[in-house]
GUMAR-395529 format. One record per atom (N, C-alpha, C, CB): x, y, z. Coordinates in steps of 0.02 Angstrom, whole numbers, padded with zeros to 5 digits, always signed. Glycine has a CB too. Example, Ala and Ser with C-alpha at 12.3 -4.5 7.8 and 13.67 -1.06 7.14 Angstrom:
2
+00660-00284+00390 +00615-00225+00390 +00660-00165+00390 +00565-00224+00452 +00642-00112+00354 +00684-00053+00357 +00645+00002+00394 +00704-00030+00286 
//
This chain:
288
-01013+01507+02058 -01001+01546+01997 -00927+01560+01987 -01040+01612+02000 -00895+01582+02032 -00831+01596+02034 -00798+01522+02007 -00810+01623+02109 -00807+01451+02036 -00780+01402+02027 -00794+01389+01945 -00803+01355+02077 -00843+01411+01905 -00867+01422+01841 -00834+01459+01810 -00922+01441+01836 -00810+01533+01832 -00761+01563+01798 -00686+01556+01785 -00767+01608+01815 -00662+01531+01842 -00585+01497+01854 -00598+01441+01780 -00573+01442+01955 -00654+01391+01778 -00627+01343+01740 -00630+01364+01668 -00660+01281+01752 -00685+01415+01640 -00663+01447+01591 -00615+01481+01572 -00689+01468+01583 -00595+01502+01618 -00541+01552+01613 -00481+01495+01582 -00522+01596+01697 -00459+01447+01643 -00429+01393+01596 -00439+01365+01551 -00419+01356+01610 -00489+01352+01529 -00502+01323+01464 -00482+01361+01410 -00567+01309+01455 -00501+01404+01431 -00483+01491+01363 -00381+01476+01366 -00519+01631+01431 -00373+01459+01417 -00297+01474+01417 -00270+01410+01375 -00261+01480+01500 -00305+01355+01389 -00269+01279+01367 -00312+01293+01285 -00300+01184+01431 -00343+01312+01264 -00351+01304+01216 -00321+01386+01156 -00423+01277+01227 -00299+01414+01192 -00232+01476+01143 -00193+01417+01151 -00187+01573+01185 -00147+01386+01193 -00092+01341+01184 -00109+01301+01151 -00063+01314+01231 -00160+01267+01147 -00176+01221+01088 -00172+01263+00998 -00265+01190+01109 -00197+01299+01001 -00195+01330+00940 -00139+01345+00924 -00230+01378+00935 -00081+01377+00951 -00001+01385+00949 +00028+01316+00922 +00033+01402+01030 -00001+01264+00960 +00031+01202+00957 +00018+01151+00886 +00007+01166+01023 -00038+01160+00875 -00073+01114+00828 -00060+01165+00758 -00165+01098+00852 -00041+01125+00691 -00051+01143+00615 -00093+01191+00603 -00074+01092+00574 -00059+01248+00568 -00139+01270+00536 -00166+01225+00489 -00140+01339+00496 -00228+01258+00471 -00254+01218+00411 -00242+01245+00344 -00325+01210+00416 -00207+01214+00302 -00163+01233+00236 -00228+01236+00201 -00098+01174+00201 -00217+01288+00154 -00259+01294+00093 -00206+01318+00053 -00325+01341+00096 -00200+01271-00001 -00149+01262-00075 -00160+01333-00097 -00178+01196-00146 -00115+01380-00112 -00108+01450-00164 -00127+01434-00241 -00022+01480-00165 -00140+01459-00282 -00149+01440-00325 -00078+01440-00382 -00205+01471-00334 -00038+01398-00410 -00003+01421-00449 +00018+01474-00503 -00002+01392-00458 +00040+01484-00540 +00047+01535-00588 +00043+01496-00641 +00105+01579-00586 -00031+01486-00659 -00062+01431-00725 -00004+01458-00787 -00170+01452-00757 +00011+01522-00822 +00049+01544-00869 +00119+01533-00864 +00037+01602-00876 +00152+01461-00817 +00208+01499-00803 +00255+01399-00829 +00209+01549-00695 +00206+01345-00853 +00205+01316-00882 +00138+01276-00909 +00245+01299-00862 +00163+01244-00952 +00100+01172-00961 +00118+01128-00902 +00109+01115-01046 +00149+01096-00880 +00154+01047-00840 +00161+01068-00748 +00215+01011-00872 +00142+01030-00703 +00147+01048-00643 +00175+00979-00615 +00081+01076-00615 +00213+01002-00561 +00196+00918-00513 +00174+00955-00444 +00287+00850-00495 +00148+00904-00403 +00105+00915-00342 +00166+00901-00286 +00030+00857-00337 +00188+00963-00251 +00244+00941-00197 +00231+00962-00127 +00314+00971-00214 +00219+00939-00104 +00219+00966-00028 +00172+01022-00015 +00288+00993-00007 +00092+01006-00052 +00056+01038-00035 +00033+01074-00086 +00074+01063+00009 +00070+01087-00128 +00074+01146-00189 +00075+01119-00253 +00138+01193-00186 +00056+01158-00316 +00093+01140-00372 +00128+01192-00392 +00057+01115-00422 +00194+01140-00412 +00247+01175-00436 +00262+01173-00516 +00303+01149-00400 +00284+01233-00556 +00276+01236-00625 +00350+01190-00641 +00268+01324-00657 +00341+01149-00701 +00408+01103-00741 +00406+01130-00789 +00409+01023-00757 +00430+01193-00821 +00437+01230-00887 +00476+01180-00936 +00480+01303-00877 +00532+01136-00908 +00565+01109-00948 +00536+01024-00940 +00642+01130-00934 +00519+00999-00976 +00477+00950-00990 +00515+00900-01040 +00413+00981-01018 +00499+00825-01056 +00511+00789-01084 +00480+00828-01165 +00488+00727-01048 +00500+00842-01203 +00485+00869-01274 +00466+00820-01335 +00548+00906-01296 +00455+00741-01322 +00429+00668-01348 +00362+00672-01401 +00403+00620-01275 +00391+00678-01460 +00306+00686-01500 +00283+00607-01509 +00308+00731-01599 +00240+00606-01525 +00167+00543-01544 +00224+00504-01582 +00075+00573-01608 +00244+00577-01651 +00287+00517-01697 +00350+00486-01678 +00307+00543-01761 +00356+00499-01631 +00415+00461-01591 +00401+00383-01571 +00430+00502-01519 +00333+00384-01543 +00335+00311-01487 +00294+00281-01560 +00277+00311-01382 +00330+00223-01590 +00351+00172-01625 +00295+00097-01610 +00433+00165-01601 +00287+00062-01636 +00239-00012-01621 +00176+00000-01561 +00299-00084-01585 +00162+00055-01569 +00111+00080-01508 +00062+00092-01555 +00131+00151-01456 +00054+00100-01622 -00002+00110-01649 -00063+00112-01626 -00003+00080-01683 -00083+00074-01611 -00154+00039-01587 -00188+00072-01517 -00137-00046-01569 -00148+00086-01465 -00133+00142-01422 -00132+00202-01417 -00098+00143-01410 -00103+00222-01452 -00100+00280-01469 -00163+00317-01494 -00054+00278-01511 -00190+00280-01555 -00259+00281-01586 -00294+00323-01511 -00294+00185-01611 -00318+00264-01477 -00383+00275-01418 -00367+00333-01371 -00393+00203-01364 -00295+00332-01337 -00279+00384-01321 -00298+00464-01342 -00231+00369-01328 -00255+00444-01407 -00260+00506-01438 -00346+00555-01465 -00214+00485-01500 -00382+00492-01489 -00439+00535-01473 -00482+00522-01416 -00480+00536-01525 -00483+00486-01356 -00488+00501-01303 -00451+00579-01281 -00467+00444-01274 -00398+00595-01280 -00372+00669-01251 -00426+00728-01311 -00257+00680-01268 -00411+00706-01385 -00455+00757-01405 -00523+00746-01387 -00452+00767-01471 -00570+00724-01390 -00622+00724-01343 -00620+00788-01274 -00617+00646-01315 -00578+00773-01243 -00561+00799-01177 -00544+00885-01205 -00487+00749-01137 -00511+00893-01254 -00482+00959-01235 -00539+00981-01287 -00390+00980-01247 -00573+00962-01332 -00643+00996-01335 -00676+01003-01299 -00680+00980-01363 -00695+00980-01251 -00743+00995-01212 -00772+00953-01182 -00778+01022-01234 -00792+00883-01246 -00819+00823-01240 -00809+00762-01182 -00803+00804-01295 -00874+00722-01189 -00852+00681-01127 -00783+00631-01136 -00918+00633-01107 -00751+00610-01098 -00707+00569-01122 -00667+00543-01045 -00658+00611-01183 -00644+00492-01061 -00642+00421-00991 -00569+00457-00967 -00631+00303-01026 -00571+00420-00905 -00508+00421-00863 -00471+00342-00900 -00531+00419-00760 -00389+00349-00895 -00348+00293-00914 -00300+00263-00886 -00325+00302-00956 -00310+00192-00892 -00276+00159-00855 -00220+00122-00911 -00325+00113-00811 -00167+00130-00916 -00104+00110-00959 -00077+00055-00923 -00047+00168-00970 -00070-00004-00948 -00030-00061-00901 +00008-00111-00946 -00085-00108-00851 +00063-00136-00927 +00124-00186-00980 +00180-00181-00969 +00132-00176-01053 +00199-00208-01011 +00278-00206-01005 +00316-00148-00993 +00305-00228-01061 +00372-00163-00951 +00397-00096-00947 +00439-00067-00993 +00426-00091-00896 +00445-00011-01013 +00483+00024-01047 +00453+00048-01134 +00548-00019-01044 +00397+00002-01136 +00359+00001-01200 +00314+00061-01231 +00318-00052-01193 +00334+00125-01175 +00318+00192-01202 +00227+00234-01150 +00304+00170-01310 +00229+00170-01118 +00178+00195-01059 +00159+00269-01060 +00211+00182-00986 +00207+00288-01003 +00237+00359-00994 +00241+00404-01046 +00300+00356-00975 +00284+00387-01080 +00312+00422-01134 +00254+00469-01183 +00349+00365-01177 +00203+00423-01197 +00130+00424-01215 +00122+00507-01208 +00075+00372-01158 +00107+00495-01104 +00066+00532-01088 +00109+00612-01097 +00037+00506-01017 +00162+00605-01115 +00218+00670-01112 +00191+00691-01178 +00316+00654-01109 +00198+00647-01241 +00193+00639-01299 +00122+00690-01317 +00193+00560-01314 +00082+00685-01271 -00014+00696-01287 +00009+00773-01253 -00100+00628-01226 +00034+00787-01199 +00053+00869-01180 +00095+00896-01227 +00092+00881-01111 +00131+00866-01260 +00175+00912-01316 +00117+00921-01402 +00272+00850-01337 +00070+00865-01393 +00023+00888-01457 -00034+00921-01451 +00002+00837-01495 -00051+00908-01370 -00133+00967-01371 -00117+01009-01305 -00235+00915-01356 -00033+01038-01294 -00053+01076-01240 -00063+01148-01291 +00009+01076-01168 -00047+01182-01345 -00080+01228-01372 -00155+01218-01389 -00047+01242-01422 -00179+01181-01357 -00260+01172-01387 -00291+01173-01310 -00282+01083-01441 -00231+01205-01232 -00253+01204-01180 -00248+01142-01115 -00304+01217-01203 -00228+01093-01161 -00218+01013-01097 -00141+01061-01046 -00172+00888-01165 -00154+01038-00984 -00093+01035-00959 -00109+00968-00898 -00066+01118-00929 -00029+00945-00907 -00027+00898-00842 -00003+00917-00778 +00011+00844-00853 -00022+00848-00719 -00014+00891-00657 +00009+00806-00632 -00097+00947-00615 +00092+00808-00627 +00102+00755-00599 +00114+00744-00532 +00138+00734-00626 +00092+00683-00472 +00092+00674-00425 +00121+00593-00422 +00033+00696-00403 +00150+00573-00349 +00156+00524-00347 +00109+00480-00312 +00204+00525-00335 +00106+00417-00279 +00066+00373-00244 +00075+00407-00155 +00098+00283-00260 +00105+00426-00152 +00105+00453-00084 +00064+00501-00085 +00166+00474-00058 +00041+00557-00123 +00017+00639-00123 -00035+00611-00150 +00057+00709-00166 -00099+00542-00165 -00143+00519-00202 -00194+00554-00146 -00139+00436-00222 -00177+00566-00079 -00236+00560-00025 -00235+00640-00024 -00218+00511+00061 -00214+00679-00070 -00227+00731-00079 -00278+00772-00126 -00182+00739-00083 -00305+00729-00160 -00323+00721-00246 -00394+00789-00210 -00359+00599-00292 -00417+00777-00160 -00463+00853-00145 -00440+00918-00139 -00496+00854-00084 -00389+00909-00122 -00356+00967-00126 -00340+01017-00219 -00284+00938-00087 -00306+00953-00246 -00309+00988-00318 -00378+00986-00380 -00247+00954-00354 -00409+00935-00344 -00479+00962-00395 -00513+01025-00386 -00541+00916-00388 -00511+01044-00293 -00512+01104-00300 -00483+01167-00327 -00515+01107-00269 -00416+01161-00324 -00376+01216-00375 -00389+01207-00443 -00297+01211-00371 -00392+01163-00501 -00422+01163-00534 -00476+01182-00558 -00417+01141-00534 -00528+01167-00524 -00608+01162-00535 -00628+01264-00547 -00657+01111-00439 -00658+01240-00621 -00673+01305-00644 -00620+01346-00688 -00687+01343-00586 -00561+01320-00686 -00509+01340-00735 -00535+01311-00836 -00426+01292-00696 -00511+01369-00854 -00549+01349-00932 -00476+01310-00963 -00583+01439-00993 -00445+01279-00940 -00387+01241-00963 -00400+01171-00934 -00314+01273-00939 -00386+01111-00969 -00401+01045-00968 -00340+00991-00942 -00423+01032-01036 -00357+00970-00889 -00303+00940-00852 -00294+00866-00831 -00303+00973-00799 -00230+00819-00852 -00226+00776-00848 -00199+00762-00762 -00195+00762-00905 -00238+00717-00729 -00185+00707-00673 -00148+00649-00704 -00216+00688-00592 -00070+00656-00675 -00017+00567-00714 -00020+00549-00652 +00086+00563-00754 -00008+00490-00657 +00016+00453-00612 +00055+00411-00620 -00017+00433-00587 +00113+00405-00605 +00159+00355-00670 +00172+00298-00605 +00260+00402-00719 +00170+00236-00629 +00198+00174-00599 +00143+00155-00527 +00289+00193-00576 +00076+00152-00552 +00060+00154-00487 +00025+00057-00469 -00005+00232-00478 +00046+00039-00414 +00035-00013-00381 +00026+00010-00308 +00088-00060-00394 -00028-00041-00275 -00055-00024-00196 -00060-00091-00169 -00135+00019-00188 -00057-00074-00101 -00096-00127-00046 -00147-00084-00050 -00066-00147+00039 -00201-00130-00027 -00290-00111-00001 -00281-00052+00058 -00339-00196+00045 -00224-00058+00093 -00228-00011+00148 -00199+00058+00157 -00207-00040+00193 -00182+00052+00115 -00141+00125+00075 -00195+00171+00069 -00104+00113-00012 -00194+00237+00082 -00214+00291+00089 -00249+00324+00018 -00160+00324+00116 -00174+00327-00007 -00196+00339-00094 -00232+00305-00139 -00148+00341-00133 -00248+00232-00108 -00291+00182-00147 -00355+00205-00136 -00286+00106-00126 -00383+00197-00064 -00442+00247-00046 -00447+00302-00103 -00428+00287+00031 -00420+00344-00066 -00431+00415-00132 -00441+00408-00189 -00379+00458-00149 -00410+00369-00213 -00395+00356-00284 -00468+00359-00340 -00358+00277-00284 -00481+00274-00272 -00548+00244-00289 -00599+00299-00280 -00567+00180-00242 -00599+00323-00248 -00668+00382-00219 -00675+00421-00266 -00659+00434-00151 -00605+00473-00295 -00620+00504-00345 -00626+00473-00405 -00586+00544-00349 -00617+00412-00417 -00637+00378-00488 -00699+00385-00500 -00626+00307-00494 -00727+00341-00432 -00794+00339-00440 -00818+00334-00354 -00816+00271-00495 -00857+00349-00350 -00895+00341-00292 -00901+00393-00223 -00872+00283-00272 -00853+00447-00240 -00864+00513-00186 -00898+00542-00215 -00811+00561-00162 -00917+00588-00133 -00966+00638-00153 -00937+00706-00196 -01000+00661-00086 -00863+00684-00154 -00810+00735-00214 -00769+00717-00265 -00759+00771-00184 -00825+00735-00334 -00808+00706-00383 -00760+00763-00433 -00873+00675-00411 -00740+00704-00480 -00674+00756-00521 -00725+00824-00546 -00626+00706-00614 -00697+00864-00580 -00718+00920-00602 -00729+00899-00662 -00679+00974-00595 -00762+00936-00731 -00774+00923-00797 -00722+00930-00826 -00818+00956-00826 -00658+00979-00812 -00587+00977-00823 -00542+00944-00812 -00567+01008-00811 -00551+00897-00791 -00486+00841-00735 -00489+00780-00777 -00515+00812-00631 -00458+00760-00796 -00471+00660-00800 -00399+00643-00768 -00480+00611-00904 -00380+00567-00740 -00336+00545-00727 -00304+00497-00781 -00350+00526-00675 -00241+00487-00783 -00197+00452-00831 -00174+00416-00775 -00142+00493-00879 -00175+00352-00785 -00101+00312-00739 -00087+00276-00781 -00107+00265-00665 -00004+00249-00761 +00027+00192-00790 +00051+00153-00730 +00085+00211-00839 +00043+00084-00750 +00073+00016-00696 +00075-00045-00751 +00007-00010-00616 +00116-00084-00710 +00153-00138-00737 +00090-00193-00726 +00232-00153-00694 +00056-00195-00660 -00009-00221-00646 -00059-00192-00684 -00026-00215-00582 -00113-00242-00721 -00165-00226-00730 -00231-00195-00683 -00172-00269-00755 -00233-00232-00630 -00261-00219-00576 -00245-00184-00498 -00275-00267-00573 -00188-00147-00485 -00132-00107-00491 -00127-00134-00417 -00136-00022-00514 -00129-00204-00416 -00119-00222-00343 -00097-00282-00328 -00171-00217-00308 -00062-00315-00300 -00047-00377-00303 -00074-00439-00290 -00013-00377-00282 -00075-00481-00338 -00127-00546-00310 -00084-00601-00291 -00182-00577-00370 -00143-00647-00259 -00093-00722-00232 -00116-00743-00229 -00057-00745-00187 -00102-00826-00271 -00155-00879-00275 -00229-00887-00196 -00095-00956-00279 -00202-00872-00164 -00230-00888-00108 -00304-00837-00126 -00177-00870-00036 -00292-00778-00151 -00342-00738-00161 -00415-00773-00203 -00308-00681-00199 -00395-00811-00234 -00462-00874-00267 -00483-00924-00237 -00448-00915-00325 -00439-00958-00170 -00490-00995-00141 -00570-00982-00120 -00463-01008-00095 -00575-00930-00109 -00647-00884-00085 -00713-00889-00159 -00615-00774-00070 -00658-00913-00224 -00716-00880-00281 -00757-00956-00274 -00679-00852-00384 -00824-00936-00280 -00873-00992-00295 -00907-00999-00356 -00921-00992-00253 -00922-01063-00394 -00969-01086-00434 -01054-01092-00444 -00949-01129-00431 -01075-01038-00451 -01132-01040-00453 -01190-01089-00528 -01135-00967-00445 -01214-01126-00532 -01228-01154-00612 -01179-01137-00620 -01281-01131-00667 -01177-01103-00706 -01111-01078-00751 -01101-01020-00747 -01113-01086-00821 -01108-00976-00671 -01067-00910-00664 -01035-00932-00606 -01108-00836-00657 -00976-00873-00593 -00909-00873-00568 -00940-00816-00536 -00837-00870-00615 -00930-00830-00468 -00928-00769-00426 -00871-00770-00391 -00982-00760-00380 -00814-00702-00395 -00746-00699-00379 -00749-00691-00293 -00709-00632-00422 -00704-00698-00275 -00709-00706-00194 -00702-00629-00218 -00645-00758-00130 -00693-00588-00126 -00710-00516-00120 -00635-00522-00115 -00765-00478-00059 -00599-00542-00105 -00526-00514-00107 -00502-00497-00186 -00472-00573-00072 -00523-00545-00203 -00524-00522-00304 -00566-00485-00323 -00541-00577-00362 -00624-00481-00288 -00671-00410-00321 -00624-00359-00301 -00761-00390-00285 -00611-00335-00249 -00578-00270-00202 -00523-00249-00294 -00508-00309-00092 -00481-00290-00297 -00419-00299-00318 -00464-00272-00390 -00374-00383-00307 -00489-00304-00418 -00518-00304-00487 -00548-00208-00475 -00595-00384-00500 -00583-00194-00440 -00628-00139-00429 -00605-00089-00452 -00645-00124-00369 -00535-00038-00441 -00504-00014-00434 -00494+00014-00515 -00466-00046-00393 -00447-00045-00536 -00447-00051-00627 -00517-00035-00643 -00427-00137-00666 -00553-00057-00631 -00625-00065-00681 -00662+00019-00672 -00694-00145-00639 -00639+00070-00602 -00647+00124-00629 -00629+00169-00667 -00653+00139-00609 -00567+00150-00728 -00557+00204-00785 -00582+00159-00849 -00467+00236-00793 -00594+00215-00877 -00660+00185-00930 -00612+00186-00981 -00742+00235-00948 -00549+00157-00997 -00524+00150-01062 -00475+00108-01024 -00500+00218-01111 -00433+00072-01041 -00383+00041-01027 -00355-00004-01085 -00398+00008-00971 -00286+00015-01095 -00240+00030-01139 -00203-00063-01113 -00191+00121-01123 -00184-00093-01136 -00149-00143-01143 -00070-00156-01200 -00204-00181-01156 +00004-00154-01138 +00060-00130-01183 +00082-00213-01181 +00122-00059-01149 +00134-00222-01237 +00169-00288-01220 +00252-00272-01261 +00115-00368-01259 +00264-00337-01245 +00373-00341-01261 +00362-00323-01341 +00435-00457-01250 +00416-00287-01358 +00400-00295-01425 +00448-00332-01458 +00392-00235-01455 +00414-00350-01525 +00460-00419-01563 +00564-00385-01576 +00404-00437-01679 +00585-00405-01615 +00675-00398-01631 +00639-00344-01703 +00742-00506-01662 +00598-00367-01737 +00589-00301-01804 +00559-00233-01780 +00528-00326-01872 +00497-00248-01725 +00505-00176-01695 +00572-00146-01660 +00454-00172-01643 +00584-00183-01619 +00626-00160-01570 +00677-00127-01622 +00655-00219-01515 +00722-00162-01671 +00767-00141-01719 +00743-00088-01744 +00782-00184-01765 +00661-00079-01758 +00619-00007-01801 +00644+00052-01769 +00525-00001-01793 +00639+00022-01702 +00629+00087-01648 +00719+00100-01633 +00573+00057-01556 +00750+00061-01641 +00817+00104-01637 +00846+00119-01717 +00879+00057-01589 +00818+00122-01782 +00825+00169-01811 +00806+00222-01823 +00827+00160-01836 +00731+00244-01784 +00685+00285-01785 +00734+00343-01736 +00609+00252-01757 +00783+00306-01673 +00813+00360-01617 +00897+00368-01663 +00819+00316-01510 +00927+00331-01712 +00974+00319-01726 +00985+00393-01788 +00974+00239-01743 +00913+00393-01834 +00927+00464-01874 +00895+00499-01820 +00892+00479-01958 +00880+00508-01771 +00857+00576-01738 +00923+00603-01708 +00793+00568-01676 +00973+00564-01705 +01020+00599-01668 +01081+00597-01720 +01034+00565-01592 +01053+00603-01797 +01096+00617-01845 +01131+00567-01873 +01134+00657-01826 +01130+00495-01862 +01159+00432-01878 +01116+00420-01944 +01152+00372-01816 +01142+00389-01987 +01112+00348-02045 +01027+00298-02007 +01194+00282-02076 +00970+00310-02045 +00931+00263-02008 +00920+00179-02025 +00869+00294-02009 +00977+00173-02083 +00991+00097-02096 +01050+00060-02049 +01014+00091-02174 +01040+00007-02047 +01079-00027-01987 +01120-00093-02046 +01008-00066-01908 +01159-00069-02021 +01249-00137-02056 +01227-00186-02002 +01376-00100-02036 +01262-00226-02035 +01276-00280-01980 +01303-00270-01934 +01304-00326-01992 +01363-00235-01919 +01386-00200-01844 +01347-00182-01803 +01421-00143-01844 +01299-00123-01830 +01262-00093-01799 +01206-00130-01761 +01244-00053-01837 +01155-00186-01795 +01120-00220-01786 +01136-00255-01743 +01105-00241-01824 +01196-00301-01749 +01234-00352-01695 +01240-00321-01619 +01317-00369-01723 +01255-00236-01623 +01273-00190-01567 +01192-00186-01537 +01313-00107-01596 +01166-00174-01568 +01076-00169-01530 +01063-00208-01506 +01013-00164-01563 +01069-00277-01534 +01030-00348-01541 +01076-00372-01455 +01057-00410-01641 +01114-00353-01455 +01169-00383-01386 +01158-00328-01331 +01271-00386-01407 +01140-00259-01351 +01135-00223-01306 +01064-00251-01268 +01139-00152-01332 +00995-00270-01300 +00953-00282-01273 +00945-00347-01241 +00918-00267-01306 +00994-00397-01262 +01006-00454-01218 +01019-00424-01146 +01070-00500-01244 +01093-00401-01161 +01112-00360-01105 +01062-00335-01047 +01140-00305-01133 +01014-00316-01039 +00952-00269-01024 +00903-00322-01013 +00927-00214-01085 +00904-00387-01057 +00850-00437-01028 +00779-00403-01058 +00852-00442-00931 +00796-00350-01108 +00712-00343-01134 +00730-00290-01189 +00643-00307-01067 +00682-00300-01251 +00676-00259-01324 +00597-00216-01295 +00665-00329-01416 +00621-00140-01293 +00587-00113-01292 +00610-00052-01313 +00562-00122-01247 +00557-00015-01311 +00567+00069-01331 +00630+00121-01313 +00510+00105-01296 +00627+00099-01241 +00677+00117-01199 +00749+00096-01206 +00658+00099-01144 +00746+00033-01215 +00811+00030-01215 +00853+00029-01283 +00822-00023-01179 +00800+00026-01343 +00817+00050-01402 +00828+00121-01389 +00769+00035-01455 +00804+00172-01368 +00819+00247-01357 +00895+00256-01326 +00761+00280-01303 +00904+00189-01255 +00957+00208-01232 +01027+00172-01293 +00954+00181-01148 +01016+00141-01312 +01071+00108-01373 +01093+00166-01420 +01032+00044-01429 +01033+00184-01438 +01048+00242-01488 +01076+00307-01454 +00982+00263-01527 +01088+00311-01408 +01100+00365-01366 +01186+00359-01367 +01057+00357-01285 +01203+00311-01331 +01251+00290-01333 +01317+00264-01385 +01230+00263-01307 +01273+00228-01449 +01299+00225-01507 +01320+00292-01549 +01255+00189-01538 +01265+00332-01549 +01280+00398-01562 +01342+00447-01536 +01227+00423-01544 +01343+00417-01457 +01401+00480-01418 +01449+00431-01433 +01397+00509-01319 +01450+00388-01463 +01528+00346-01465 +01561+00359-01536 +01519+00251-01455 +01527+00378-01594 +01552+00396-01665 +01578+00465-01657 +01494+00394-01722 +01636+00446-01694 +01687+00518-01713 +01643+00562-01753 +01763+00501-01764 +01657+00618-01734 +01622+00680-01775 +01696+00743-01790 +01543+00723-01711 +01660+00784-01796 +01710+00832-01825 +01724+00876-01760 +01680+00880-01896 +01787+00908-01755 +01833+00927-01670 +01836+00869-01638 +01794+00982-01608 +01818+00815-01645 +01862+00762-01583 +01872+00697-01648 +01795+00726-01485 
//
């Protein structure tokens, strides 16, 4: 008995040092929901972004068509109604992002707020459905730029809360992502040797199902592309009177865009925004 009590006794002792030694177990505080619309997810927590990208709808330019599904996809959502998780994918700079800033500046008085995270903090996604869940305010998770390997942590998660955990989003949550990949993962020819011919169906090898899977759980998906020299030119007169310039373009002016986006290797939203940015801080005004 005695030899029974000695070893409890140690055990009791090695396991206080264990408890000293080892993490507690974090449970997230809840933020101060009133203290913005927007959050990002940092190190456990969300933290409030009071000052935010300020980008309306009528801003992002040759997105028409986009915009549309989006836009009543989110209203859907901040009624109440059912409405899909989104997957945004294309060219870069063609207003992806911009979008999703664009949809918090038109229905966060109607209650939407976003909660941005990156691909690293994805294997966290239980953590904030719980802080969420039960809040009467309607919440986008972003995810901006996201691409994975299969073995990545946040891909797991990702997938689970899309579809297939037992811990599923809340009735308040949907996810937004944007990627340059459609299928937000990288493929290589090699990945189709595996697909077989059945009669006249195609069964994809499992390295292309895996890859395909992922995409195929948000139920809307948005498709962006380059835009032509008359958009692209639209869209830098659209940023050219916002920052007080005439919104007709001389031939100077035009020639200055048309070379800036060579320059850049691409006509897009973006870099029409950055032209006009620049063209603007370079004209004389009144004191200088």
């Amino acid at each position: 008995m005695d030899k029974l009590d000695r070893f409890l006794d140690r055990a009791d002792r090695l396991l206080e040092r264990l408890e000293r030694i080892l993490p507690k177990a974090h449970t997230p505080a809840a933020p101060d929901w009133g203290a913005a619309h927007a959050f990002r997810w940092e190190q456990g927590c969300l933290l409030p972004v009071p000052h935010y990208h300020r980008i309306g709808l009528a801003d992002l330019l040759g997105i028409d068509g986009q915009k549309q599904l989006i836009a009543q996809n989110t209203r859907q959502f901040v009624n109440g109604r059912p409405a899909n998780n989104v997957l945004l994918t294309g060219a870069r700079g063609t207003g992806k992002s911009s979008l999703v800033k664009a949809l918090l500046n038109e229905y966060a008085p109607h209650g939407l707020r976003v909660i941005e995270l990156g691909k690293p903090q994805l294997a966290e996604l239980p953590h904030i459905i719980a802080l969420v869940a039960g809040r009467p305010e309607r919440f986008i998770l972003y995810c901006d730029d996201l691409s994975f390997n299969a073995a990545e942590p946040g891909y797991q998660a990702l997938k689970a809360a899309l579809d297939g955990s037992l811990v599923a989003l809340s009735d308040n949550l949907l996810i937004y992502a944007t990627s340059n990949r459609r299928h937000l993962m990288p493929e290589a020819m090699q990945d189709n040797l595996g697909t077989q011919y059945v009669g006249d169906e195609i069964h994809p090898a499992e390295t292309v199902e895996e890859k395909i899977s992922l995409s195929e759980r948000f139920g809307l998906w948005l498709s962006f592309y380059p835009f032509s020299q008359d958009e692209y030119l639209a869209i830098v007169r659209h940023w050219l009177a916002h920052f007080g310039l005439s919104g007709e373009l001389d031939d100077e002016v035009r020639q200055a865009a048309l070379q800036w986006s060579i320059q850049r290797g691409s006509r897009s939203g973006r870099v029409a925004w950055q032209f006009a940015r620049d063209w603007a801080g370079r004209q004389p005004h009144d004191g200088n």
